[in-house]
N, C-alpha and C positions, 0 to 999 in steps of 0.2 A: 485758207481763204485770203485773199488779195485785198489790202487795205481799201485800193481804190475800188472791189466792187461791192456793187450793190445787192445785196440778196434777198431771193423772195421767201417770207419768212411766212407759217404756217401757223397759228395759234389753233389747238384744236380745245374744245371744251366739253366734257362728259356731263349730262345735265338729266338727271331722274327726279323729279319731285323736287326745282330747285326754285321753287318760284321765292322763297324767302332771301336767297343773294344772289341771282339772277341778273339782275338788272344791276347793283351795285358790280361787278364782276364784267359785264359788257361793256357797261359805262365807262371803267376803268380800261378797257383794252380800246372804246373809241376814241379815249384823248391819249392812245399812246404818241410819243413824239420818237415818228421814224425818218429823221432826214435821209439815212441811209441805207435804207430797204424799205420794201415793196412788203405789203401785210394781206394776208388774207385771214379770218377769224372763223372756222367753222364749228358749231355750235350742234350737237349730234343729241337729239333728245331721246332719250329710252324709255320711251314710250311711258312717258308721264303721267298720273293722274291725279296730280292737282291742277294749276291754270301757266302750268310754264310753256304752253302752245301759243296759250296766248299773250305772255308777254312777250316771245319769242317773233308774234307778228309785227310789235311797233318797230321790230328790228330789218323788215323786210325792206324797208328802200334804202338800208345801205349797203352801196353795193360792194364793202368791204365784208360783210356776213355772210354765210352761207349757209343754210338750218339744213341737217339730215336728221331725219325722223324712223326710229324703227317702230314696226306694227306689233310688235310686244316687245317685253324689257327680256334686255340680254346681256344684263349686269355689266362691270365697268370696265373689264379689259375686253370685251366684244364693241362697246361703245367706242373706246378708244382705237381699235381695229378698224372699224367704219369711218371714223375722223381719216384715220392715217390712207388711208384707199382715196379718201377724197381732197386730197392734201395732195398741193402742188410746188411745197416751198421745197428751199435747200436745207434750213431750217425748221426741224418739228418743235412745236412748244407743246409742251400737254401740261393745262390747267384745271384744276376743280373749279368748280361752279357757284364755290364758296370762298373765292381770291377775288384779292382786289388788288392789284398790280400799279406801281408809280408808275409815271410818264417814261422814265428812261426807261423799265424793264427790259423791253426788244433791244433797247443798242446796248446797254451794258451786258447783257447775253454774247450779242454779236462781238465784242470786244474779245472773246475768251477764244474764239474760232479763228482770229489770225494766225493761233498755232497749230498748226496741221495733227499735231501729236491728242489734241483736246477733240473728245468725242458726245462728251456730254458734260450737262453746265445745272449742279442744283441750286436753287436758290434757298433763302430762308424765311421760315414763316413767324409771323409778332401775331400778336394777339389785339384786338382791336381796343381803344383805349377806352372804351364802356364797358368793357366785357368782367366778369368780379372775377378777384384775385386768389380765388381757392388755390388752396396747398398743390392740389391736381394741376389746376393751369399754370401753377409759377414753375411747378416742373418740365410740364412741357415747353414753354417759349421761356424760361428764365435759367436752367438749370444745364449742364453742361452733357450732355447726351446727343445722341446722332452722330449727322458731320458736322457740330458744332466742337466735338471732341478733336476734328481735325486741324491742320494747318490750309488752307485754303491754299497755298501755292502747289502743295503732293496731291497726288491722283489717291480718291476715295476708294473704301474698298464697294462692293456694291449690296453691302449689306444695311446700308443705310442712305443708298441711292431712291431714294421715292420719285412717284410722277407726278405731283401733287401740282407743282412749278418751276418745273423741266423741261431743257430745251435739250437736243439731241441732231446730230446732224440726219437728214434722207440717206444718207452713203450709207449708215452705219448699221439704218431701221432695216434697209435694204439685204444687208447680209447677214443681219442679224434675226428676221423675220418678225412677224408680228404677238402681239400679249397672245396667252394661254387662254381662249374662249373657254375651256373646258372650266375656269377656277371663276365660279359664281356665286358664291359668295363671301364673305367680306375677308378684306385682307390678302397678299398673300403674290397676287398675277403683277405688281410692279417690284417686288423683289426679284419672282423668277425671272422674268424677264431682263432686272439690271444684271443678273447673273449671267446669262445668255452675252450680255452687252460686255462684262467684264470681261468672261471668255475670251470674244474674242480681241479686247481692248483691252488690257489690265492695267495699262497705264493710261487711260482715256476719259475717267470719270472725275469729274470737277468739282469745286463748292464756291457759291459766291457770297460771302455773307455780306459784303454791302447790296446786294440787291434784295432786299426786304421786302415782301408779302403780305398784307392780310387777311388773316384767316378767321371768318366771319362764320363761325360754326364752335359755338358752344356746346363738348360734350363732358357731364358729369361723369368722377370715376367710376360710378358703379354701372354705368353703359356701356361705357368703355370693356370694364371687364365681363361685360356676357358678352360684347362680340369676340374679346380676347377669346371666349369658353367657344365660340360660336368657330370661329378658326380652328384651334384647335383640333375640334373636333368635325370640321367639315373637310378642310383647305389642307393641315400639316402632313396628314399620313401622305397624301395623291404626291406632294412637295418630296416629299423623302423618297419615297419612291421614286418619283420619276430622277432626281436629283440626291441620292443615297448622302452625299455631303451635309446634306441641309442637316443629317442630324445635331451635328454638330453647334449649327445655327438656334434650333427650337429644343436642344436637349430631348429629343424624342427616343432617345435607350435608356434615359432615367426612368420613362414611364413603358416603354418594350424592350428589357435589355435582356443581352444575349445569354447564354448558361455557361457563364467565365464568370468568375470572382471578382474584377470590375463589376460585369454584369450585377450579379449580389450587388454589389455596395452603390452602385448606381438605384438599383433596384428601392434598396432600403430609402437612399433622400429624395429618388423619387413619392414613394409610400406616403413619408413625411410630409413637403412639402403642398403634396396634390390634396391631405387631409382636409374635411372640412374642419376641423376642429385647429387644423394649423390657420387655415383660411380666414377663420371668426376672429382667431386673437390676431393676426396680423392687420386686419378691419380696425380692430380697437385700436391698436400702437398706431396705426396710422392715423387717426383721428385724438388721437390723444398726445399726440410729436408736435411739435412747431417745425418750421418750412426752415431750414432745408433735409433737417433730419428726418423728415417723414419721405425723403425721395426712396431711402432706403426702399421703406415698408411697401411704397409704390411697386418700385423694379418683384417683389419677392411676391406682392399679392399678382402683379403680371404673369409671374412666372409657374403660381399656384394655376390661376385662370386658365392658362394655356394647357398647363398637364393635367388636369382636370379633364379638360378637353379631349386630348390627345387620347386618354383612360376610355371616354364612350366611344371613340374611334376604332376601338379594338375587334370588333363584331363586324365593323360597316364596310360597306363597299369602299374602294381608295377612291375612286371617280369623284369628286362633288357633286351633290345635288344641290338639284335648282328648291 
C-alpha cells in the first residue's frame, strides 16, 4: 500500500447479547482519528435477545454505521461472514463487541500495510483498569503467552492469530475465503481460518503490541474452562479432521491415539491428565500457588478441560451442533 493513499477501511463488529459493551465499543470506534482513510463501521447483530437492537438505533444517523441484522443467531464466524459480504474496505478489521479501541487504532494498523509482504496485523488486549486482579486475569493480560511470546518485527505463526482486534487486507479474505459457518459453537473458527490465512501467507501475519485494546469482558476461570470442555468436545474432533495437523495443536492422539507404542504412551498421560481426580488437585494447586506460579496449574487444568472434552467426542457426530 502507497504511503500517499488513502484507504477505505472496514471495521466490522459481531454483536449477540452485547448490550453491556456495546456502546462503550461504538463509541470508541466513532472518535477514531482517521486523517488518512475513509472508515465504514458495520455492526452485524445475531440476532440478539437482550436490548442491543435497541441501542444499536441511537447509532442510526451515523452515516459511518451500518447495522445488519440476522433473523436468528448464526453464531460468530457466520456473523463475521455477513460483516465481510457487506464490507467495502481494502482493509477488514474484525472487532468483538467487548473492545474498546484508542483513537489511533485504524492508522497505526494502517502503518503495517506499507509493507506488501504484511497480510494481517493482531493487536493486544489490557484488561480494563477496574476489572479485579485474580491469578486468572494477571495470566491472561500480564503473563507472557500468545503473540506476546513473539518478536513483533517476525511474521506469527497462526496459532495464536485471533480476530478479536484484527485487521487483514480484502486481497487476502478474498483468496482465502470466508470463517467455517459449520463451527458454532465456542472457540475454534478464528484459528481455522488464520490457518487457511497462513497457508497461503506464512510470512504475512503480524503483531502490534503498541496498539493496545480494551477488553471489557470479565470471565472467571471456572467459565472459562467449561467452555474449554465445551470445545473440546463440540469444535476439536470436526478441527482435526478437517485439518489432520491440528492434532498436534489440541493434543487430540493423547486422548484418540493410534495402536503404536507412542500411541500407548500417549494414551496413558492422556488417561492422566483428562482424570477428574487429576482435575480436582490441580483446582487446589491452583488456588493454593501465588501468581505467577499458579500460571502453571492454569495451562495443565486448560489442557485437563479440553481432553476431557475431546473423551465425550468419541461417540459424536464430527459436524458441530448448534
Amino acid at each position: 500500500m502507497n504511503k500517499d493513499h488513502n484507504p477505505h477501511v472496514s471495521v466490522i463488529v459481531p454483536a449477540y447479547n452485547a448490550a453491556r459493551t456495546l456502546t462503550i465499543c461504538i463509541d470508541s470506534l466513532l472518535s477514531l482519528n482517521c486523517k488518512n482513510s475513509t472508515l465504514e463501521i458495520i455492526i452485524v447483530d445475531d440476532a440478539s435477545t437482550d436490548n442491543t437492537s435497541e441501542i444499536l438505533k441511537k447509532y442510526t444517523p451515523y452515516r459511518l454505521v451500518k447495522v445488519v441484522r440476522h433473523t436468528h443467531n448464526c453464531a460468530l464466524a457466520a456473523a463475521r461472514n455477513t460483516g465481510i459480504k457487506n464490507a467495502s474496505g481494502e482493509i477488514i478489521i474484525f472487532l468483538d463487541a467487548d473492545m474498546e479501541v484508542p483513537p489511533n487504532f485504524v492508522e497505526e494498523h494502517l502503518k503495517f500495510y506499507h509493507n506488501p509482504q504484511v497480510m494481517g496485523v493482531l493487536s493486544i488486549i489490557k484488561a480494563p483498569v477496574n476489572q479485579p486482579r485474580t491469578k486468572y486475569q494477571r495470566y491472561l493480560y500480564e503473563s507472557k503467552r500468545g503473540a506476546v511470546q513473539y518478536n513483533s518485527a517476525a511474521p506469527l505463526p497462526f496459532s495464536v492469530f485471533l480476530f478479536n482486534c484484527t485487521s487483514v487486507r480484502k486481497d487476502a479474505l478474498d483468496k482465502v475465503g470466508l470463517f467455517d459457518g459449520k463451527i458454532t459453537k465456542y472457540g475454534g473458527e478464528d484459528t481455522e481460518f488464520a490457518y487457511r490465512l497462513w497457508q497461503k501467507y506464512p510470512q504475512g501475519l503480524y503483531y502490534a503490541p503498541h496498539i493496545k485494546v480494551i477488553h471489557h469482558h470479565y470471565r472467571p476461570l471456572n467459565e472459562v474452562l467449561k467452555n474449554v470442555l465445551t470445545f473440546g468436545h463440540k469444535v476439536v474432533p470436526y478441527l482435526v479432521q478437517k485439518h489432520p495437523e491440528f492434532d498436534k495443536l489440541y493434543g487430540y492422539s493423547f486422548v484418540c491415539p493410534s495402536s503404536t507404542l507412542s500411541g500407548l504412551l500417549k494414551n496413558i498421560v492422556g488417561i492422566v491428565l483428562k482424570s477428574k481426580i487429576t482435575f480436582t488437585i490441580l483446582i487446589l494447586l491452583y488456588h493454593l500457588s501465588p501468581y505467577p506460579i499458579s500460571n502453571r496449574f492454569i495451562r495443565l487444568l486448560l489442557a485437563s478441560a479440553l481432553w476431557q472434552g475431546i473423551a465425550r467426542s468419541k461417540n459424536n457426530d464430527l459436524v458441530p451442533e448448534r
